[in-house]
C-alpha positions as a Markdown table, in Angstrom:
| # | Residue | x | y | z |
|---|---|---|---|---|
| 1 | Unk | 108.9 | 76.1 | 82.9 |
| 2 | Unk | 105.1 | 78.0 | 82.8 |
| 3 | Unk | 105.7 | 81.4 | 82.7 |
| 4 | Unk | 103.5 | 83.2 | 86.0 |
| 5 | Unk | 99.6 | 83.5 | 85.9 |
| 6 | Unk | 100.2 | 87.1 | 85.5 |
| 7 | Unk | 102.3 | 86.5 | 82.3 |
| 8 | Unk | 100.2 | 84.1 | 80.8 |
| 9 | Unk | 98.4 | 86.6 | 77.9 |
| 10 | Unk | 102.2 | 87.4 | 76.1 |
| 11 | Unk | 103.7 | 86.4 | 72.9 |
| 12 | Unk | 105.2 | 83.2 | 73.6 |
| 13 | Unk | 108.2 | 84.1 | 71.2 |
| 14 | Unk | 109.5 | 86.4 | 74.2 |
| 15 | Unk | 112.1 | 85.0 | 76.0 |
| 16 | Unk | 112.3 | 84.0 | 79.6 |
| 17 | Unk | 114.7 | 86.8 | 80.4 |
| 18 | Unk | 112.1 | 89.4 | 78.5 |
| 19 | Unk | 109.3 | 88.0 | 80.3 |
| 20 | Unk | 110.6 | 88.6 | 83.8 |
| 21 | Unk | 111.8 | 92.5 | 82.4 |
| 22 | Unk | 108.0 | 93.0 | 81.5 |
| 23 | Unk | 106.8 | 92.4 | 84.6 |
| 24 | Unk | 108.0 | 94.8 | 86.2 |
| 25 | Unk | 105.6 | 98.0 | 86.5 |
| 26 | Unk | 106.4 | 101.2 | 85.9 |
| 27 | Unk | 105.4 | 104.2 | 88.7 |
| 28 | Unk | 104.0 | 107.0 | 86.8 |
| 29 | Unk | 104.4 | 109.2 | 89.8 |
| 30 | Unk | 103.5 | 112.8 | 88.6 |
| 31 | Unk | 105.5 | 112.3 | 85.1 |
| 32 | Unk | 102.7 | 114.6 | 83.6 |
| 33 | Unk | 104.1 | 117.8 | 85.7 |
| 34 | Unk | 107.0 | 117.5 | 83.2 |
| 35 | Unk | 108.1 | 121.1 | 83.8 |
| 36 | Unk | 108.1 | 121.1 | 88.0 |
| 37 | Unk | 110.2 | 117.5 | 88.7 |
| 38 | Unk | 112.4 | 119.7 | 90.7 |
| 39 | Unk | 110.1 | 122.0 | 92.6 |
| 40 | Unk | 108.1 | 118.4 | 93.7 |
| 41 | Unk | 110.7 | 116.4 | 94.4 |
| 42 | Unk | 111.8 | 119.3 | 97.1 |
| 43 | Unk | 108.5 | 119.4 | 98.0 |
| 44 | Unk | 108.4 | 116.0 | 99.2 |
| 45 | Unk | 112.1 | 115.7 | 100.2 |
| 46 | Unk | 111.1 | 118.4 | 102.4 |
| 47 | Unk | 107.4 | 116.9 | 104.3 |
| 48 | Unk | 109.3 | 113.6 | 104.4 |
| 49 | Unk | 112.1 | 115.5 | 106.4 |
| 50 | Unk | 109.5 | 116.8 | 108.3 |
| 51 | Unk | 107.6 | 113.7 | 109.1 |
| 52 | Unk | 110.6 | 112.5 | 110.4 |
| 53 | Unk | 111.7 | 115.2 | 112.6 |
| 54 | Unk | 108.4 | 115.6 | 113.8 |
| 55 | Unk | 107.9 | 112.2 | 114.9 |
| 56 | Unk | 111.3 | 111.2 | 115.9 |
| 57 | Unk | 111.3 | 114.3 | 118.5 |
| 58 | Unk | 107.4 | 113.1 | 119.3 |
| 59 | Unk | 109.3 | 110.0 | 120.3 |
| 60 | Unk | 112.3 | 111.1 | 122.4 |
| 61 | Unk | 110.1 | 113.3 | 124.0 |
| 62 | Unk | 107.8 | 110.8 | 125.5 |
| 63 | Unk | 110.4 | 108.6 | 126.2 |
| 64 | Unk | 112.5 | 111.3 | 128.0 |
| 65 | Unk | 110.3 | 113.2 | 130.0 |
| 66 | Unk | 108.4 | 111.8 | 133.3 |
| 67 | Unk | 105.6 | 113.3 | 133.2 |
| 68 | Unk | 104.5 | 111.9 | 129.5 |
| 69 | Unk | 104.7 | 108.2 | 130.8 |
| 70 | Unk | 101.2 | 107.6 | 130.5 |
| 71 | Unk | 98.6 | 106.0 | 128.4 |
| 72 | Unk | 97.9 | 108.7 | 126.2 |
| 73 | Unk | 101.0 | 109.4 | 125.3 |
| 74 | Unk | 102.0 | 105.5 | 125.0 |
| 75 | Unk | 100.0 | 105.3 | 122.0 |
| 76 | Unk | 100.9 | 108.4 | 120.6 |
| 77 | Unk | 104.7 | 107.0 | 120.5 |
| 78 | Unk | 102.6 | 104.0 | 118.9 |
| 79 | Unk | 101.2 | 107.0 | 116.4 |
| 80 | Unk | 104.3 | 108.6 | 115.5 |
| 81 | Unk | 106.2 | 105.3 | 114.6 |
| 82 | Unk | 103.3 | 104.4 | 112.4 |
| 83 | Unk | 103.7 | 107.8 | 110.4 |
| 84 | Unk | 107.3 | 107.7 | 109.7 |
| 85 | Unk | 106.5 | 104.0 | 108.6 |
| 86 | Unk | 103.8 | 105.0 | 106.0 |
| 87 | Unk | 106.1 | 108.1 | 104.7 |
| 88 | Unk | 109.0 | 105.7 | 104.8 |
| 89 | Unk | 106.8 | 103.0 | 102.5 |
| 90 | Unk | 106.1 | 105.2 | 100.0 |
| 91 | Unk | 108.2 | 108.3 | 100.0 |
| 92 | Unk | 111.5 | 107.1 | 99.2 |
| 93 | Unk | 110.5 | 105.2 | 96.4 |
| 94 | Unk | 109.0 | 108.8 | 94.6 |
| 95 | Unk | 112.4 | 110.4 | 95.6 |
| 96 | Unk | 114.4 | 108.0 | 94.0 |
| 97 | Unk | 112.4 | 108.5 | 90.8 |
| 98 | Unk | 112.3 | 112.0 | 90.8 |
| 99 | Unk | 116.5 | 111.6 | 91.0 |
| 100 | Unk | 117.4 | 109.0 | 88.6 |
| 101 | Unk | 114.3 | 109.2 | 86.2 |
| 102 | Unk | 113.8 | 105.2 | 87.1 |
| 103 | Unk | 110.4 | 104.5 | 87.5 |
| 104 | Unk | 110.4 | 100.8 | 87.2 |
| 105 | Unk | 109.6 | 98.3 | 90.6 |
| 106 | Unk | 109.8 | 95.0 | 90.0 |
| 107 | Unk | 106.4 | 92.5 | 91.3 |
| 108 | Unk | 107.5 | 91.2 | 94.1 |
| 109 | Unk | 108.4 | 94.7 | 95.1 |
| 110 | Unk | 105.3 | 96.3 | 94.4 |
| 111 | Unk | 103.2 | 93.3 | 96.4 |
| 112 | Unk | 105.6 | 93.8 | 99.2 |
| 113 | Unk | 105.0 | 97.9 | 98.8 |
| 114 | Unk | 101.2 | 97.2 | 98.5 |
| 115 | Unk | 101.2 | 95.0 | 101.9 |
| 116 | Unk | 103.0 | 97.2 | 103.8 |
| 117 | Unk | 100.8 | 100.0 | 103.2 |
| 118 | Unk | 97.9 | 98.5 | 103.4 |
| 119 | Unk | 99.0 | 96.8 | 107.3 |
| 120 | Unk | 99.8 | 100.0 | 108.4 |
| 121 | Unk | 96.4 | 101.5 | 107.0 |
| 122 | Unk | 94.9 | 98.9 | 109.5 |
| 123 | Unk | 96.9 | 99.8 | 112.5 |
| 124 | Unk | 96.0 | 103.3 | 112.2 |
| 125 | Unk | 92.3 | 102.6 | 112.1 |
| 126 | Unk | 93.2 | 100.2 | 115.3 |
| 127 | Unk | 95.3 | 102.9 | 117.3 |
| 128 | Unk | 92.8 | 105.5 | 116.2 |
| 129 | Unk | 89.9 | 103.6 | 118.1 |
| 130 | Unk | 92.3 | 102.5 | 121.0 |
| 131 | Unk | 93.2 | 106.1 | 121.9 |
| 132 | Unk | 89.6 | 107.2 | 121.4 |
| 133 | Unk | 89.0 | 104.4 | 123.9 |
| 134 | Unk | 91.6 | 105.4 | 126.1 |
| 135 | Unk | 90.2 | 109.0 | 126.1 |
| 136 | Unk | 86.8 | 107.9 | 126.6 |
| 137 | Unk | 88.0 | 106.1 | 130.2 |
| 138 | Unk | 89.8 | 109.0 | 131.4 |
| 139 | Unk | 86.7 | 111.3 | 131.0 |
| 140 | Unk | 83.9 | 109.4 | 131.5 |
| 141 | Unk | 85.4 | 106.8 | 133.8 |
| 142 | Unk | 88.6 | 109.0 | 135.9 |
| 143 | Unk | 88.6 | 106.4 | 139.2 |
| 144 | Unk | 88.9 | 103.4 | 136.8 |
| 145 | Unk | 91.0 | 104.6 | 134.4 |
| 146 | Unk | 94.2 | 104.2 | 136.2 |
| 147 | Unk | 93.5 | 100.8 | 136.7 |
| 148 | Unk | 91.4 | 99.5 | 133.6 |
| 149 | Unk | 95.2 | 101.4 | 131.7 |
| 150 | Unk | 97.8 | 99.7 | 133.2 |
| 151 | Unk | 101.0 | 99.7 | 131.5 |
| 152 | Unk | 100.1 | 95.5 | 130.7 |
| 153 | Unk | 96.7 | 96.3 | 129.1 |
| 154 | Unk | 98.1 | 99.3 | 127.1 |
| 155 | Unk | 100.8 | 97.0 | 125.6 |
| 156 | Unk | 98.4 | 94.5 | 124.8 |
| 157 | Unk | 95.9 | 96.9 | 123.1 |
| 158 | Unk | 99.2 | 98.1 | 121.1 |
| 159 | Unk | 100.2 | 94.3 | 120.3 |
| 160 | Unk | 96.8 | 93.6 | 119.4 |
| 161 | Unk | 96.1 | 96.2 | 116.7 |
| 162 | Unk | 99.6 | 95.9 | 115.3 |
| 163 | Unk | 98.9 | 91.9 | 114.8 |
| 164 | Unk | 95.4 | 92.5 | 113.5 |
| 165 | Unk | 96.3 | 95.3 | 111.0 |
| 166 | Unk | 99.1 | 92.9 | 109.4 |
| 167 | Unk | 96.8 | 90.3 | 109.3 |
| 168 | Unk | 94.0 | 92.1 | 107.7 |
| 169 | Unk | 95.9 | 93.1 | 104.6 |
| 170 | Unk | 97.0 | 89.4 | 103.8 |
| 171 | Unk | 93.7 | 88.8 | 101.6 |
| 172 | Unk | 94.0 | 91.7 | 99.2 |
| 173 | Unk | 97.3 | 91.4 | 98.7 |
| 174 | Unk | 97.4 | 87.5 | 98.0 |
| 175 | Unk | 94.3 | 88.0 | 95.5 |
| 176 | Unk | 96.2 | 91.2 | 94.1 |
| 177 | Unk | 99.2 | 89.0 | 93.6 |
| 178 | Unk | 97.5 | 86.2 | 91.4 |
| 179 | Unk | 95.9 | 88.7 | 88.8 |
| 180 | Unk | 96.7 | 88.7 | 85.6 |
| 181 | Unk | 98.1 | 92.2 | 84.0 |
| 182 | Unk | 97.2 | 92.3 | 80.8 |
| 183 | Unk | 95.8 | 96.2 | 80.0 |
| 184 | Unk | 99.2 | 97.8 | 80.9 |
| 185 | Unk | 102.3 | 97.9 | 83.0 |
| 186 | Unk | 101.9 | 101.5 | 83.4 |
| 187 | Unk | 100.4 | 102.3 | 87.6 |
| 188 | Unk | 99.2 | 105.7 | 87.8 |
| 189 | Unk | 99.9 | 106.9 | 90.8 |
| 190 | Unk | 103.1 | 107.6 | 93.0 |
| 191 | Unk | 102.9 | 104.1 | 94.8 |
| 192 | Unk | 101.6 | 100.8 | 94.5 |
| 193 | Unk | 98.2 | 101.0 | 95.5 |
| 194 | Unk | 95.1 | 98.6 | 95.0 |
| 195 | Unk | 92.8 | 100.3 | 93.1 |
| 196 | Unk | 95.7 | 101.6 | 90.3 |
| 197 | Unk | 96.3 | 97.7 | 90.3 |
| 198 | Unk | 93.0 | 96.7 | 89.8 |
| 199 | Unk | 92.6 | 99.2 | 86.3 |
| 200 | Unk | 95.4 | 96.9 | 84.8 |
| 201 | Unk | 94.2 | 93.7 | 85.5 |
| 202 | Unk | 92.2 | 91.4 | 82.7 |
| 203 | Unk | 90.9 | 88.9 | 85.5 |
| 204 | Unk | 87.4 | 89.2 | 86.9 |
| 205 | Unk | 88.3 | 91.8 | 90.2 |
| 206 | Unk | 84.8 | 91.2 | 92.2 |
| 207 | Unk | 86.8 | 88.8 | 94.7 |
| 208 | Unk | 89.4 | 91.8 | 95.7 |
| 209 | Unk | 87.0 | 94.1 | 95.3 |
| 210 | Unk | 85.1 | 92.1 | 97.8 |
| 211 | Unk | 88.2 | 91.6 | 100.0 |
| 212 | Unk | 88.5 | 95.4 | 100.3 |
| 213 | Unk | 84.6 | 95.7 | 100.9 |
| 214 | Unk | 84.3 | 93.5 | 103.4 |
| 215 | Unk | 87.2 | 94.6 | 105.2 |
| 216 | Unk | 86.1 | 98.1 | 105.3 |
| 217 | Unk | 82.7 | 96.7 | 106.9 |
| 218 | Unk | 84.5 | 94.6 | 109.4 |
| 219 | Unk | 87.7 | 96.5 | 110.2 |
| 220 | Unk | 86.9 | 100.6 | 109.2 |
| 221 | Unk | 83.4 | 100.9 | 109.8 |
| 222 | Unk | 83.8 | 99.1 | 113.1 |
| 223 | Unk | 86.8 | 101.0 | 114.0 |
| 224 | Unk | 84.7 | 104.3 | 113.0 |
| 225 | Unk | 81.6 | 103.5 | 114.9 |
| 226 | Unk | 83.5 | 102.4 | 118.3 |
| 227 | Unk | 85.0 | 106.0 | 117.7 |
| 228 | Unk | 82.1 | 107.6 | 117.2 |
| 229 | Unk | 80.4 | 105.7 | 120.2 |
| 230 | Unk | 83.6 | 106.9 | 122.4 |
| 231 | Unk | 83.4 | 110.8 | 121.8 |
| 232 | Unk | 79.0 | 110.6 | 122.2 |
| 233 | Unk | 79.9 | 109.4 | 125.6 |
| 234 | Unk | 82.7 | 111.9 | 126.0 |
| 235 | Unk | 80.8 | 115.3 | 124.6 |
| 236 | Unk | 78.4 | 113.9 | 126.7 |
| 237 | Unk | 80.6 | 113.6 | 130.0 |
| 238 | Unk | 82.4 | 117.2 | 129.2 |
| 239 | Unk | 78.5 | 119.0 | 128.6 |
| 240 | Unk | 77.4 | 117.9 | 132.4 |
| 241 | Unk | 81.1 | 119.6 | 133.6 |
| 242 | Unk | 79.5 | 122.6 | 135.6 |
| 243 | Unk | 82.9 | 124.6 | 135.3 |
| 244 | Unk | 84.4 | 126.3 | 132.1 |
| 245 | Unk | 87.4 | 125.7 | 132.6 |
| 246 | Unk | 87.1 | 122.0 | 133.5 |
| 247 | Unk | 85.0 | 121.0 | 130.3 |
| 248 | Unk | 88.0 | 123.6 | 128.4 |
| 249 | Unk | 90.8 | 121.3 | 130.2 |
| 250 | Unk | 88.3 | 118.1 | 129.2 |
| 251 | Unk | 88.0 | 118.5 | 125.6 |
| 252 | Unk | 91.9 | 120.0 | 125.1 |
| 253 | Unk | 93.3 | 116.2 | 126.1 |
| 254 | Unk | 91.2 | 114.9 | 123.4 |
| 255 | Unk | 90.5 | 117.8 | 121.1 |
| 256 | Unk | 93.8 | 116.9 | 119.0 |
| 257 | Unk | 92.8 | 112.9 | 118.7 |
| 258 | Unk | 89.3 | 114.4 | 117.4 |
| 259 | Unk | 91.2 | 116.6 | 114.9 |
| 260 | Unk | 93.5 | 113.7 | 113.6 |
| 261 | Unk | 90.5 | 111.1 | 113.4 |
| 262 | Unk | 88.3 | 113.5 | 111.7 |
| 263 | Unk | 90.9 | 114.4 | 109.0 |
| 264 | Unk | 91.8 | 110.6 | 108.6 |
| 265 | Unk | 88.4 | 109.3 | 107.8 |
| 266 | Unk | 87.0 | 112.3 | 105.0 |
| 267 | Unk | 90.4 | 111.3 | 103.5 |
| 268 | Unk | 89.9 | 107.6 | 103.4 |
| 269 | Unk | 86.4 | 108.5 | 102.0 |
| 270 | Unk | 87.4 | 110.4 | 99.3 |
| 271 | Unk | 90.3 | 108.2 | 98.3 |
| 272 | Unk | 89.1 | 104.6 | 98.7 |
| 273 | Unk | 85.3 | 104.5 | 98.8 |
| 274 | Unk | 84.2 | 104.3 | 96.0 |
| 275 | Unk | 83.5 | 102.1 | 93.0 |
| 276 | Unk | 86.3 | 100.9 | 91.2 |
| 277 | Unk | 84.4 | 101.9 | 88.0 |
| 278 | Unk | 84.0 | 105.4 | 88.9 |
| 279 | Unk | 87.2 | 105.7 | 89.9 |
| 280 | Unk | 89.6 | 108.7 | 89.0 |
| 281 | Unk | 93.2 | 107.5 | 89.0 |
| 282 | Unk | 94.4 | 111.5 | 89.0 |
| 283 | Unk | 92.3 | 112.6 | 91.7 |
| 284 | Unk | 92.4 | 109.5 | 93.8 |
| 285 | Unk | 96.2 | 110.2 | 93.4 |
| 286 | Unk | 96.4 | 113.8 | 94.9 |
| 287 | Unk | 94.2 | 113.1 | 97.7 |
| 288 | Unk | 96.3 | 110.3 | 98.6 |
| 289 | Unk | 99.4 | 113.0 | 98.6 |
| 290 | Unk | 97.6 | 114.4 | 101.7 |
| 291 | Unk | 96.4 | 111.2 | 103.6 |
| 292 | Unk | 99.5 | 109.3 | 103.1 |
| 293 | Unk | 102.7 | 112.5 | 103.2 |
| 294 | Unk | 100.7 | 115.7 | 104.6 |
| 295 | Unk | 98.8 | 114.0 | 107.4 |
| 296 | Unk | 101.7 | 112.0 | 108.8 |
| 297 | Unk | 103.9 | 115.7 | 108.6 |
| 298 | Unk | 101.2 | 117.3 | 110.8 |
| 299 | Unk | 100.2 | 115.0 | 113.2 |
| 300 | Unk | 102.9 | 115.5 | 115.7 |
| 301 | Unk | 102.1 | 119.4 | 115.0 |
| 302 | Unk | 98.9 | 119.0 | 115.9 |
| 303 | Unk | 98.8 | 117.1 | 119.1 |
| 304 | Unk | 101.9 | 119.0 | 120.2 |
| 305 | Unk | 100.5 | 122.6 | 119.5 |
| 306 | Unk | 96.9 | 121.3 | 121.3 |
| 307 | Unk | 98.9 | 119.7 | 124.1 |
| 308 | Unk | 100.2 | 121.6 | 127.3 |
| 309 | Unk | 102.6 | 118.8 | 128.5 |
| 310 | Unk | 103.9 | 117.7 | 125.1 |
| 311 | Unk | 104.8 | 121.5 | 125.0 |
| 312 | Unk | 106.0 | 122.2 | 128.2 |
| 313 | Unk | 108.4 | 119.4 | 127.5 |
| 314 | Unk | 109.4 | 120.5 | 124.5 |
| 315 | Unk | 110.5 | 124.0 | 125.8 |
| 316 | Unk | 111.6 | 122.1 | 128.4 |
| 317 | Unk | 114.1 | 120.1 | 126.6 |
| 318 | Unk | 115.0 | 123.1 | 124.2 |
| 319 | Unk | 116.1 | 125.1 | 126.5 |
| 320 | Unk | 118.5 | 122.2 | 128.0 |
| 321 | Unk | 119.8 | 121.4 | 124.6 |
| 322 | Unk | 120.3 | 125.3 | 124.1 |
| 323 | Unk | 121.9 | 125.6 | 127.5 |
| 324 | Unk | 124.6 | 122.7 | 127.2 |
| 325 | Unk | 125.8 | 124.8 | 123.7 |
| 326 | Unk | 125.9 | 127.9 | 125.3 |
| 327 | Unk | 128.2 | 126.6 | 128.6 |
């Protein structure tokens, strides 16, 4: 039996059962912080906790209260389960090496690691745009809007960029998984991640760097211009509002999406475009600390503090919570 394409370079006096032990890669996670292993693994014991109280009570929130049953709010829910599904990718996985000092993940894993993240990289750009979109026909278009945002539209919109963002990380990871690691097993960064990947591979990488180019044009820079083109129209709408207090009340339902989006893409930026050659694996790795643990903790902060009804119902349902202990 041929050992894998990704094997091919290694002594062939290694046995079969050595060969599948060296493939597996080994996380270097932040092993050079030698002397704080404790103080970072509560660090990110504690913004994963976070993430997911944030965005589970996000979730019963809008699922409890009446008045949150709209479209807005539909694809935050959409939002919130996407964050504690990119936390819960990655973030367990760091934990468990911080504990036990293991930092090996076996191939398969890793490809199935990689995948993940990258589909749910995807859907965010998708939901991003959507709720932009969604924004943009409440403002600029009020007497459509509860039509053109049915519930059936809104569900498909959701379906839509969930399907697409799955799809559209297929082709890097299928190239990703037929390379050849030669240069090391060592990844140097706290997930399995594309660009760590590529630094260990001794195949030509222009085809997956390619893949992630052209998805960028087609999926990211389409998903940032429709954005873009949403909130011209909508700074546009709110300017011509004669009142203060109407362009205030305006700009607060979408002044939180504008926050989130904005933060999203300069991290993107700084983390993934660039060339593969001028790359640096140790700054690539703590920006991605913020876009992919710190952003999904504060998201649910953010549109809750810069959101009167998602407040309102909080208080709302903490004071019937507190209530029921008290009698």
């Amino acid at each position: 039996m041929n050992p894998p394409s990704y094997f091919r370079d290694t002594d062939p006096s290694i046995s079969t059962q050595n060969r599948s032990d060296a493939i597996d890669f080994v996380i270097l996670g932040f092993s050079d912080f030698q002397g704080l292993q404790a103080p970072l693994f509560l660090m990110f014991l504690l913004i994963y906790l976070l993430t997911l109280f944030g965005n589970f009570a996000v979730l019963t929130l809008i699922c409890r209260d009446r008045r949150l049953q709209k479209p807005m709010y539909f694809f935050l829910c959409n939002m919130a389960f996407l964050d504690i599904s990119y936390s819960t990718v990655t973030t367990p996985l760091l934990l468990h090496i911080f504990v036990t000092g293991n930092n090996k993940i076996t191939f398969k894993k890793c490809m199935a690691q990689l995948y993940f993240f990258n589909s749910f990289a995807s859907v965010e750009y998708l939901l991003l745009t959507t709720m932009a979109y969604d924004r943009y026909m409440a403002i600029c278009n009020p007497f459509l809007y509860p039509k053109a945002m049915r519930r059936k539209p809104c569900v498909a919109l959701a379906v839509a960029a969930w399907k697409v963002g799955f799809l559209a990380a297929a082709p890097v990871t299928t190239l990703s998984s037929a390379l050849t690691f030669c240069a090391s097993n060592l990844i140097n960064h706290f997930y399995c991640d594309v660009t760590p990947l590529l630094k260990l591979a001794c195949d030509d990488t222009s085809p997956i760097e390619f893949a992630m180019f052209a998805e960028g044009v087609v999926l990211m820079f389409s998903c940032f211009l429709l954005t873009v083109m949403s909130y011209v129209y909508i700074i546009s709408a709110i300017i011509k509002i004669r009142s203060t207090e109407g362009r205030h009340k305006a700009f607060s339902t979408c002044g939180s999406h504008l926050t989130v989006v904005i933060l999203f893409y300069v991290l993107v930026v700084g983390v993934y475009m660039k060339p593969t050659s001028s790359y640096s694996l140790d700054e690539g790795k703590i920006l991605s600390v913020l876009y992919v643990n710190v952003i999904p903790m504060l998201n649910p902060i953010i549109y809750s503090l810069r959101n009167k009804d998602v407040k309102e119902a909080f208080h709302k349902h903490i004071g019937k919570f507190t209530n029921y202990f008290r009698n």
